[in-house]
PASEBA-1860 file (N, C-alpha, C; in nm, 3 decimals):
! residues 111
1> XXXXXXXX> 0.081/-0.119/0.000/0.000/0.000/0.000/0.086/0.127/0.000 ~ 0.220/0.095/0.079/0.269/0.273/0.069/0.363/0.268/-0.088 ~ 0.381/0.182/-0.127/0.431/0.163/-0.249/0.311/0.246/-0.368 ~ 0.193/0.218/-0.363/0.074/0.239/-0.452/0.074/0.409/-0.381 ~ 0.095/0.436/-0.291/0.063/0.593/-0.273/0.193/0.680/-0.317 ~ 0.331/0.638/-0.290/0.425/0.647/-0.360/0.438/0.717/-0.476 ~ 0.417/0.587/-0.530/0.382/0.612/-0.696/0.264/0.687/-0.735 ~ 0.183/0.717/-0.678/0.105/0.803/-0.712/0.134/0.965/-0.659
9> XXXXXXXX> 0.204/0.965/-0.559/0.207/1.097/-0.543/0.330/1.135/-0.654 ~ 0.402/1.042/-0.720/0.534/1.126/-0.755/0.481/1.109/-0.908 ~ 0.353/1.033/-0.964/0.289/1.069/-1.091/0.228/1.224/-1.083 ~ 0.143/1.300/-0.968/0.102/1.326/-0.919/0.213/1.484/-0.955 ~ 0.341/1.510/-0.905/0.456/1.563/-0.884/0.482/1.627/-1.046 ~ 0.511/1.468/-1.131/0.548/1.503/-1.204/0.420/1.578/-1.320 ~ 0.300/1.518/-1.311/0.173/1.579/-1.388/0.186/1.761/-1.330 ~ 0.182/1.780/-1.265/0.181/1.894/-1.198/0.297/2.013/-1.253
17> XXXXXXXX> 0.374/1.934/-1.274/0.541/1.994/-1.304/0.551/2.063/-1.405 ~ 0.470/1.955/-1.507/0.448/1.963/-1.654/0.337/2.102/-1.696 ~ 0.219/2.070/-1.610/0.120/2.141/-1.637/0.197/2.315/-1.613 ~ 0.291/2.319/-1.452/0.361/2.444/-1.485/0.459/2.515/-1.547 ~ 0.471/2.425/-1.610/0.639/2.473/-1.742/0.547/2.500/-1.878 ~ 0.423/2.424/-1.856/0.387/2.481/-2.043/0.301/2.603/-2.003 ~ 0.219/2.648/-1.893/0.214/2.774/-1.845/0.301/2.882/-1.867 ~ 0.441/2.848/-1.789/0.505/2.972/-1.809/0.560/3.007/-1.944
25> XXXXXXXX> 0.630/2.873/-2.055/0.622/2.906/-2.173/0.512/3.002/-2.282 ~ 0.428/3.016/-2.210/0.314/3.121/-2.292/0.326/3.285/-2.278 ~ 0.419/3.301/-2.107/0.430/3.415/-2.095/0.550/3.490/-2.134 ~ 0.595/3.399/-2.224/0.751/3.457/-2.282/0.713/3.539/-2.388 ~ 0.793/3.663/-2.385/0.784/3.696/-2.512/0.877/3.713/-2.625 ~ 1.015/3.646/-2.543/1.114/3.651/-2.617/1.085/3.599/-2.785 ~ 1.034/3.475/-2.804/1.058/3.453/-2.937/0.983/3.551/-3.023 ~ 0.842/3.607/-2.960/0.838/3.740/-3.044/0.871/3.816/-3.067
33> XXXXXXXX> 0.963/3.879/-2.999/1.047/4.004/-2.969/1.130/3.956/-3.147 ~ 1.208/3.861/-3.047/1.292/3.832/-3.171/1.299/3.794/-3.327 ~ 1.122/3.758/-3.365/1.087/3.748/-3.475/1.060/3.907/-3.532 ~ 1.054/3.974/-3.494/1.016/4.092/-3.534/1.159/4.177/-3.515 ~ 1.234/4.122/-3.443/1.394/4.205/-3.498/1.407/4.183/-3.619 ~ 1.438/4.028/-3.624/1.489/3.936/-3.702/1.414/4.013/-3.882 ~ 1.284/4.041/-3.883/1.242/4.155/-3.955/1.254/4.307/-3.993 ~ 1.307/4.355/-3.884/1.393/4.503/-3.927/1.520/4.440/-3.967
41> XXXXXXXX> 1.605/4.391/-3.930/1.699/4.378/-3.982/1.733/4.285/-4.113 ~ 1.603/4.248/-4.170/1.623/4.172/-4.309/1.691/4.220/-4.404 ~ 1.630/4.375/-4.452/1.694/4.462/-4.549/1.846/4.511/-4.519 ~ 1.950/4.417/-4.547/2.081/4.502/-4.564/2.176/4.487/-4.674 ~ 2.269/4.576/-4.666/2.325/4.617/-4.784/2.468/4.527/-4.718 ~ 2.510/4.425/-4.619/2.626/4.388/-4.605/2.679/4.290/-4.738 ~ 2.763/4.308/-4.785/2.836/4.245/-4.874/2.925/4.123/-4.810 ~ 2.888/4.026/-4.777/2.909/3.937/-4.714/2.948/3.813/-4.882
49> XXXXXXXX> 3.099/3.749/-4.863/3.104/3.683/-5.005/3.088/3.531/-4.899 ~ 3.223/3.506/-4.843/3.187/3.374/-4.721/3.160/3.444/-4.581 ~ 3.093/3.329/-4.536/3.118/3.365/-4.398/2.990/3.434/-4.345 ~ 2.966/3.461/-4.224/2.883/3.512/-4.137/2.949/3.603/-4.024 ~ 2.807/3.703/-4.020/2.850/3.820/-3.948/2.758/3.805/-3.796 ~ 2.838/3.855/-3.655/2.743/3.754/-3.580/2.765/3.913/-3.469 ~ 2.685/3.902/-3.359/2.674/3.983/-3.276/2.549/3.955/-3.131 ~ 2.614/3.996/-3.013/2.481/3.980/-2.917/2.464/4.155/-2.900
57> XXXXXXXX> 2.346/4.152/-2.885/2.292/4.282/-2.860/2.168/4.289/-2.743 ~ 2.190/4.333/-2.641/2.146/4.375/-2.497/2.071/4.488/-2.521 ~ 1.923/4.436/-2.473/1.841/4.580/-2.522/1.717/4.592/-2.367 ~ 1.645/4.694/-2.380/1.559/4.659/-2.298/1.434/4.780/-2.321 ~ 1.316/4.755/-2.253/1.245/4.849/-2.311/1.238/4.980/-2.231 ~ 1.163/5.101/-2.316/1.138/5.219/-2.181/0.993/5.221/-2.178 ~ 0.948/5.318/-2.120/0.836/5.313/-2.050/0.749/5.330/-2.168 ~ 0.766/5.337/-2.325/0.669/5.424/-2.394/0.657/5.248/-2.474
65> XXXXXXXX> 0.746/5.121/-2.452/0.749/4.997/-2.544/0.872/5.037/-2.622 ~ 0.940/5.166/-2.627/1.037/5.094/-2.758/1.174/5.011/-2.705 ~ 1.254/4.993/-2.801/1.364/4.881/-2.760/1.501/5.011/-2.783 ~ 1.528/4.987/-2.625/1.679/5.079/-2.642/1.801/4.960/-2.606 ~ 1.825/4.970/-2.729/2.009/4.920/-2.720/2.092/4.963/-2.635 ~ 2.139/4.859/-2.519/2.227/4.901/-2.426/2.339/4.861/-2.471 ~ 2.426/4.752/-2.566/2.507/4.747/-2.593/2.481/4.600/-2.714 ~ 2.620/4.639/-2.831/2.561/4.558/-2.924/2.755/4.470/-2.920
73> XXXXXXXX> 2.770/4.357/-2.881/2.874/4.309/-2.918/2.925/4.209/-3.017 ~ 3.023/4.288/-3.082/3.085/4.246/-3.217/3.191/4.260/-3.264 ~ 3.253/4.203/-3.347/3.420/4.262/-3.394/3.369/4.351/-3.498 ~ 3.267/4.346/-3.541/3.209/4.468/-3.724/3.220/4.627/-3.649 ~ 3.240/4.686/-3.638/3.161/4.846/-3.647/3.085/4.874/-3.740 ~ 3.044/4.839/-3.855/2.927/4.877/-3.962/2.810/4.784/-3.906 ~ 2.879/4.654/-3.843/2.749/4.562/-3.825/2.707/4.608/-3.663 ~ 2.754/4.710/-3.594/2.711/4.762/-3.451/2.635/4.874/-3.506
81> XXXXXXXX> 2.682/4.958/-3.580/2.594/5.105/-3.619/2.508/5.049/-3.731 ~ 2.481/4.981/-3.758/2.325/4.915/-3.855/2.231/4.836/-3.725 ~ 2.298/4.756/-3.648/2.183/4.687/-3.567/2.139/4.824/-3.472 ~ 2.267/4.922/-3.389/2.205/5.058/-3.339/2.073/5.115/-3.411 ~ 2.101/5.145/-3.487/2.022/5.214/-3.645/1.890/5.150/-3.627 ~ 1.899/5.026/-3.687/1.769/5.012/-3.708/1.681/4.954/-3.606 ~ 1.726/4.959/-3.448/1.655/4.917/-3.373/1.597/4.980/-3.244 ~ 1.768/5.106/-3.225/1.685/5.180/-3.108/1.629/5.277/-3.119
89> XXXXXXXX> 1.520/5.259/-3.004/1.407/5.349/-3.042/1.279/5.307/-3.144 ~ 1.260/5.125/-3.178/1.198/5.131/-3.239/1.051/5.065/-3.144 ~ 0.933/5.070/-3.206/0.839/4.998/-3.124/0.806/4.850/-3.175 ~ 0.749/4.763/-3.050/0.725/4.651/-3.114/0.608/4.581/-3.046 ~ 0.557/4.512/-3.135/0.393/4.474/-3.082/0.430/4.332/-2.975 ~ 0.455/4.374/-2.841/0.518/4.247/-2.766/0.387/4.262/-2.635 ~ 0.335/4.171/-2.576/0.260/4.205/-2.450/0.346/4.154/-2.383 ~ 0.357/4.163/-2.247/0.450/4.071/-2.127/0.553/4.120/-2.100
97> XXXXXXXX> 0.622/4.258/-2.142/0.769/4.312/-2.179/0.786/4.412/-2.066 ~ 0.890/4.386/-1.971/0.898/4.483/-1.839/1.009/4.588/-1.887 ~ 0.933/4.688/-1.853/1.040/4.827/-1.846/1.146/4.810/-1.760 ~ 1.245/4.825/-1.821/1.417/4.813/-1.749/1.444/4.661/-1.736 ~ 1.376/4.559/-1.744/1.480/4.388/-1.794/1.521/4.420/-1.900 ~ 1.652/4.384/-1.905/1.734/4.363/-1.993/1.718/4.240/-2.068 ~ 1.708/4.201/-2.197/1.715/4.083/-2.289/1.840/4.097/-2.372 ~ 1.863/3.989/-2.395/1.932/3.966/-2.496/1.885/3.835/-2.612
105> XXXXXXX> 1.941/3.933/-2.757/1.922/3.836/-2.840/2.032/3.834/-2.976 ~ 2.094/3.697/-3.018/2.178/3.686/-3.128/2.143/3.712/-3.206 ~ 2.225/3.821/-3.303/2.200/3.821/-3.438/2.307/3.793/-3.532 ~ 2.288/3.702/-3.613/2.346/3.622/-3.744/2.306/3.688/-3.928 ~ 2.428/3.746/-3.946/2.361/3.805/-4.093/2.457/3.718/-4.149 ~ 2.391/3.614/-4.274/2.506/3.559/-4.382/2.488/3.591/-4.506 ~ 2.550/3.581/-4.591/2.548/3.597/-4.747/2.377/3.533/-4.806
END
């Protein structure tokens, strides 16, 4: 008998566990955030022949929703003043997004 309650409380544990991890996955908004960078920054003029151009960029929002770039790291300087450019200060349709967390997200431009 304590074997059968056992096992049921730790089915019990783990049902429970589950039910709160796909909860909090809904309140993310990172992958939207980042689909909609990933969209300003489609249009560029980098002349890239091999190879890939890569960078993390640390942003966060202000009080009005837009995204201010706190720092963009990279070995490019054209590829820091284009992701600057086209991102701070811009708005983005995100719900869930706290004024002053900081995010970060990779960006990858290739040929």
């Amino acid at each position: 008998m304590k074997k059968i309650s056992l096992v049921l409380v730790a089915a019990m544990l783990l049902l429970s566990g589950n039910v709160l991890a796909a909860d909090l996955d809904a309140n993310k908004p990172s992958k939207s955030i980042s689909t909609q960078i990933q969209k300003m920054l489609q249009n560029n003029s980098f002349d890239i022949e091999e190879g890939e151009l890569y960078a993390q960029v640390r942003f966060t929002f202000n009080n009005e929703g837009e995204i201010v770039v706190l720092s963009v790291e990279t070995e490019d300087n054209a590829l820091e003043g284009f992701v600057k450019g086209r991102l701070n200060y811009k708005k983005v349709d995100a719900q869930n997004t706290e004024e002053g967390k900081m995010y970060t997200v990779a960006v990858r431009i290739t040929a």
